[in-house]
Residue, then its C-alpha position, 0 to 999 in steps of 0.5 A: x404676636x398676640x401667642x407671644x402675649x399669652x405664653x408670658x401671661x400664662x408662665x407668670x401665671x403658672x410658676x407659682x404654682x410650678x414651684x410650690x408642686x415641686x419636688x421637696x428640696x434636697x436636704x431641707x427640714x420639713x418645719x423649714x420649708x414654708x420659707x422656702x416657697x418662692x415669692x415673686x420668683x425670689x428666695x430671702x435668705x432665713x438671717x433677712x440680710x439678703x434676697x436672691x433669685x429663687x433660681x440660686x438656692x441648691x445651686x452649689x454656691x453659697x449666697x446667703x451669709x447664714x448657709x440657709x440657700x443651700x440646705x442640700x449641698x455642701x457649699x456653704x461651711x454653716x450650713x445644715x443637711x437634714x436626713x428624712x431616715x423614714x422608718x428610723x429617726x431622722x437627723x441633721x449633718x454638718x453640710x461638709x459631710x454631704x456628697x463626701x463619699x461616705x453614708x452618713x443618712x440611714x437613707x442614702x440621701x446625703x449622697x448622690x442616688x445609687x451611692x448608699x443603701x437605704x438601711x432605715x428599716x433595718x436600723x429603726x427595727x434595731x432602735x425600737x428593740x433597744x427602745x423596748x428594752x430600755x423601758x422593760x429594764x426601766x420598769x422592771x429596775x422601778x419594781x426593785x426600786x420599790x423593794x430597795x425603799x422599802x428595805x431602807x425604812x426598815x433598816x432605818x427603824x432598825x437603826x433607830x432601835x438599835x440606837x436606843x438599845x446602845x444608849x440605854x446600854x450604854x447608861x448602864x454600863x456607865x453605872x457600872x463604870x461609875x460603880x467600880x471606879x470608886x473601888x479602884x480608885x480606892x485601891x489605886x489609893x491604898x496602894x498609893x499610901x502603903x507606897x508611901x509608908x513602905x518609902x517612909x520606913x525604907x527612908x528612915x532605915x537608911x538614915x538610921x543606918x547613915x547614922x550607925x558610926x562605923x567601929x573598931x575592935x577598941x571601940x564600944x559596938x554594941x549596937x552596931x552591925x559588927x557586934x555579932x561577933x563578941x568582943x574580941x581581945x588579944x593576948x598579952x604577950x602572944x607566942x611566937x608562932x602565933x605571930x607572923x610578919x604581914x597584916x592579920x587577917x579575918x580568915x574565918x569571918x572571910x569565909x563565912x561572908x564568902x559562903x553567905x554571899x554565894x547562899x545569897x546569889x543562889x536564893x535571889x534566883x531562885x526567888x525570881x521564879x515567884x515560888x516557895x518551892x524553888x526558894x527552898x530548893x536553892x537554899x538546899x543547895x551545896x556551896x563550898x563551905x568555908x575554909x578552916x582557919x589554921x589553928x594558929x591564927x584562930x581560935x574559936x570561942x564557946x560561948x555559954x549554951x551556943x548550940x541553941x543560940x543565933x549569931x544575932x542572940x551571942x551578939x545581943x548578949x555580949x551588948x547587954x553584957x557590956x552595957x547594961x543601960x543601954x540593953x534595958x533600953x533597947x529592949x523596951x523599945x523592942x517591945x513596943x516595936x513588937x506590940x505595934x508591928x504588922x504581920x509582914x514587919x513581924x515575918x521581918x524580924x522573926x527572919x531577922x533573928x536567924x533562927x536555928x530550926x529549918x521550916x518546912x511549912x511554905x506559902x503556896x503563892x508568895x508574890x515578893x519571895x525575891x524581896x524576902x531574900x534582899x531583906x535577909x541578905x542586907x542584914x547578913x552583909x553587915x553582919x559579916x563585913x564588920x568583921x571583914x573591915x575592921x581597920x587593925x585587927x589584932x595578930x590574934x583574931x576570936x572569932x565565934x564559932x558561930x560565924x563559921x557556919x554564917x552560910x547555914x545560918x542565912x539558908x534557915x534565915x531566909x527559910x523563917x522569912x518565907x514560912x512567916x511572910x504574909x503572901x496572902x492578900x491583906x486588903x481591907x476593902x476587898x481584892x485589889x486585883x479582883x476590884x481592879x478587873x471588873x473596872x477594867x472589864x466594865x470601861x472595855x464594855x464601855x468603850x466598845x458600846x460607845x464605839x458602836x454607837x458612834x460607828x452608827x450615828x455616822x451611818x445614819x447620817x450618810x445621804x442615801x437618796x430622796x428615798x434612801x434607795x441608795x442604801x441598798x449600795x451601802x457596804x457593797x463593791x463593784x468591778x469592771x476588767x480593763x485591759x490588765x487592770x481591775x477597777x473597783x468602787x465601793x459607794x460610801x467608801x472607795x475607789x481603787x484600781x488593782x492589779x494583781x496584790x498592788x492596789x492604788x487608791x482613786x479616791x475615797x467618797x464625797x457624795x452625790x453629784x448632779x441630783x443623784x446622777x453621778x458618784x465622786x471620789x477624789x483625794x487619790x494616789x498622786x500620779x507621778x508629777x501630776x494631781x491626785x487621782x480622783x474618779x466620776x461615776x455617773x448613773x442610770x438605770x439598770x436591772x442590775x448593779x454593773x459597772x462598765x465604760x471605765x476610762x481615763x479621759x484626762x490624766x489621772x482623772x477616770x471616769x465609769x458608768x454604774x447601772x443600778x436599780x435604785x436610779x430607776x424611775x416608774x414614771x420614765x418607764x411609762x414614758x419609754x413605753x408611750x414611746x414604744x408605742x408610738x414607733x410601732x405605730x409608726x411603722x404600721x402606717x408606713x407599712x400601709x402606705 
């Protein structure tokens, strides 16, 4: 009896002290496990909802609401595993991966002993590598840091300069633009005015000519187009054989309007070449001269001294013979036409005069020899149509001798008018085209300084960093292979993925996300019946730019990683060195215990 009492006192005595020497629990934090020391012989559960026997905790059986009684199995769905991995890092599993079969703790020791191999050393060698690794590239990606700074701070003060060297180019190109627009200006409006008068004259020509009566044969035609030809009269009692049964007609003014018209088409294209030389060419050219009237319907006239006379001076002869006034009249208003005449208007009427001698001397540049044909041309026409539309013609018709060579006469017309057009330029304030130019080569300047200046007032405005290290990015690209596909992202610019020629846009730049750790780009091509492509590229540190882990986790929406110099940190390297440090250290005391 008395052994019996002392057993129970010295087990009651005894089993604290049993309990805390004991083994570690199987998966139990180290920074638990003061709450795990028995009191009494009792475990409360870490909630403080319930109180179990000590005996109950590990036994396969969740008790406790929170999982805390079974740390080493996986009874309860809550409950947490913690894997020591010594000589790597140790971790915490899901209390369902325990005693499932597979070697989840480099140490084996969520499954049962003899499953797994202890792999720690190997795999802590490995992290601590990787470790060194990540701190040297920290290190040496911080040195390129300090160079893409500085770059930056140069770039900037080039920008600057540049931005004052445009601005003060600019200021002056504008004195220029200023300058010169005033001559331009002008020009434009002298050509403006002699529009205008050239308009004006052409105007009251044409109502001069609406004016014109149109006459007949009877009528008196002096000053009409038609009076070319002299007057014409029949006889009294005409022979029979110059008599016949249907209308008379103008056989020979027909012929000589027929010849003029086709000297005229032949100069009008060669005036469109914008050369004297291909002018007088064409008039030069043979046309088939009109056919000979028979003698029995025509009969020419001699006037007096005919073979030094125009068509235009026998016409203005017979005027003043038959009205005497009126041709005292007319040419005291021809000389005071003559008197206030410029030199285009007096080539104008020297041409109009039809005068006999062909000119051999030419301008060498005539810009409007096209208009010098249509002024003859005009003037031709009437002449030979009045004859053509009178309205009852007498059987016997006179026609000058003169009309028959109508088609000769406008060849020398045409010839007079470009030998004494004013080709060359006549502008009293200078060159207009010269003018014209230089304003045009100063506002191109302009504008091209302007564009310059604004292209790098927008740079200057991009966000490149605390520091401006991302700069160095600026104007650069970079691409990742993915399967088939070639993804590319151009930082301040882009984002696109190619294939062969075809391209198809991610996105194009908005910015920094998260504190300079990630890039967006958004607004892309439109998927099919989905949104608009967009990409995230985050950051970190690298020794280089490269871009990897391409990726398209949600539709359209892509994702990569970018390595890069600029987002390395000489203070994280320090701290990845500490690290390393301490893991070797580590090591060595565990290799001396």
């Amino acid at each position: 009896m008395e052994i019996s009492c002392i057993r129970l006192a010295l087990t009651l005595f005894l089993a604290p002290l049993i309990y805390s020497s004991a083994i570690p629990l199987r998966g139990l934090d180290p920074s638990l496990e003061q709450y795990y020391r028995p009191k009494s012989g009792s475990f409360a559960c870490l909630d403080g909802l319930k109180t179990i026997a000590y005996e109950h905790v590990n036994d396969n059986y969740c008790d406790c609401f929170d999982g805390s009684d079974e740390p080493g199995s996986s009874a309860c769905v809550n409950g947490k595993f913690y894997c020591a991995n010594k000589g790597y890092t140790p971790q915490h599993l899901n209390a369902s991966m325990v005693d499932d079969s597979f070697c989840d703790c480099c140490d084996g020791s969520d499954e049962q002993p003899g499953v797994c191999k202890n792999t720690c050393a190997e795999a802590g060698a490995a992290a601590r590598a990787a470790l060194k690794e990540r701190a040297e590239a920290e290190a040496a990606g911080a040195i390129l840091k300090e160079k893409y700074l500085a770059q930056a701070q140069e770039t900037r003060a080039t920008w600057a300069q540049e931005e004052a060297r445009l601005a003060k180019s600019i200021a002056e190109q504008q004195g220029l633009v200023d300058r010169w627009k005033v001559k331009h200006d002008a020009v434009l409006e002298q050509e403006r005015r002699q529009r205008e008068k050239e308009e004006a004259a052409a105007r009251k020509e044409a109502e001069r000519l609406a004016q014109t009566p149109v006459h007949t044969p009877g009528d008196d035609a002096a000053t009409d187009a038609a009076a070319i030809i002299p007057d014409v009269t029949a006889p009294e009692e005409p022979a029979a054989d110059h008599i016949t049964t249907t209308e008379p007609t103008i056989t020979g003014s027909e012929s000589a309007l027929d010849e003029a018209e086709a000297v005229m088409k032949a100069a009008k294209e060669a005036a469109a070449e914008g050369t004297p030389q291909a002018l007088n060419a064409a008039l030069e050219t043979d046309v088939t001269p009109p056919e000979e009237p028979a003698a029995d319907h025509i009969t020419t006239t001699e006037p007096a001294n005919a073979d030094s006379m125009s068509a235009l001076e026998l016409a203005a002869e017979a005027s003043r013979a038959m009205n005497p006034h009126e041709a005292a009249k007319q040419e005291q208003q021809q000389q005071e036409q003559e008197e206030a005449e410029t030199a285009e208007e007096r080539a104008r009427r020297v041409a109009a005069q039809w005068i006999r001698e062909e000119s051999t001397d030419a301008p060498e540049q005539p810009q409007e020899a096209e208009e010098a044909v249509d002024v003859v041309e005009d003037e031709a026409v009437e002449e030979a149509a009045a004859v053509e539309e009178a309205e009852e013609p007498p059987a016997e018709v006179v026609v000058p001798k003169e009309m028959l060579g109508l088609g000769d006469r406008f060849r020398r017309a045409v010839k007079a008018f470009v030998r004494f057009v004013p080709w060359g330029p006549t502008d009293p304030i200078g060159d207009a085209q010269t003018i014209k130019d230089k304003y045009w080569k100063h506002h191109n300047a302009l504008a091209e300084l302007e564009r310059q200046q604004s292209e790098l007032r927008s740079k200057m405005k991009l966000d490149f960093g605390p520091g401006g290290e991302f700069l160095a990015l600026h104007g650069k690209c970079f691409e990742a292979d993915v399967d088939k596909y070639v993804y590319e992202i151009c930082p301040y610019n882009n984002a696109a993925q190619k294939d062969g020629a075809a391209r198809v846009s991610l996105g194009t730049w908005q910015g920094f996300r998260d504190n300079y750790t990630a890039m967006a780009f958004t607004g892309g091509q439109h998927c099919w019946n989905g949104p608009q492509r967009s990409m995230l590229v985050t950051i970190s540190c690298g020794k280089v730019e490269h871009l990897k882990h391409v990726e398209e986790p949600s539709r359209c929406e892509y994702q990569a990683h970018l390595t890069t110099p600029a987002a390395c940190s000489s203070e994280v390297a320090r701290q990845l060195q500490l690290e390393v440090e301490e893991a070797e250290r580590a090591i060595r005391s565990h290799d001396e215990l």
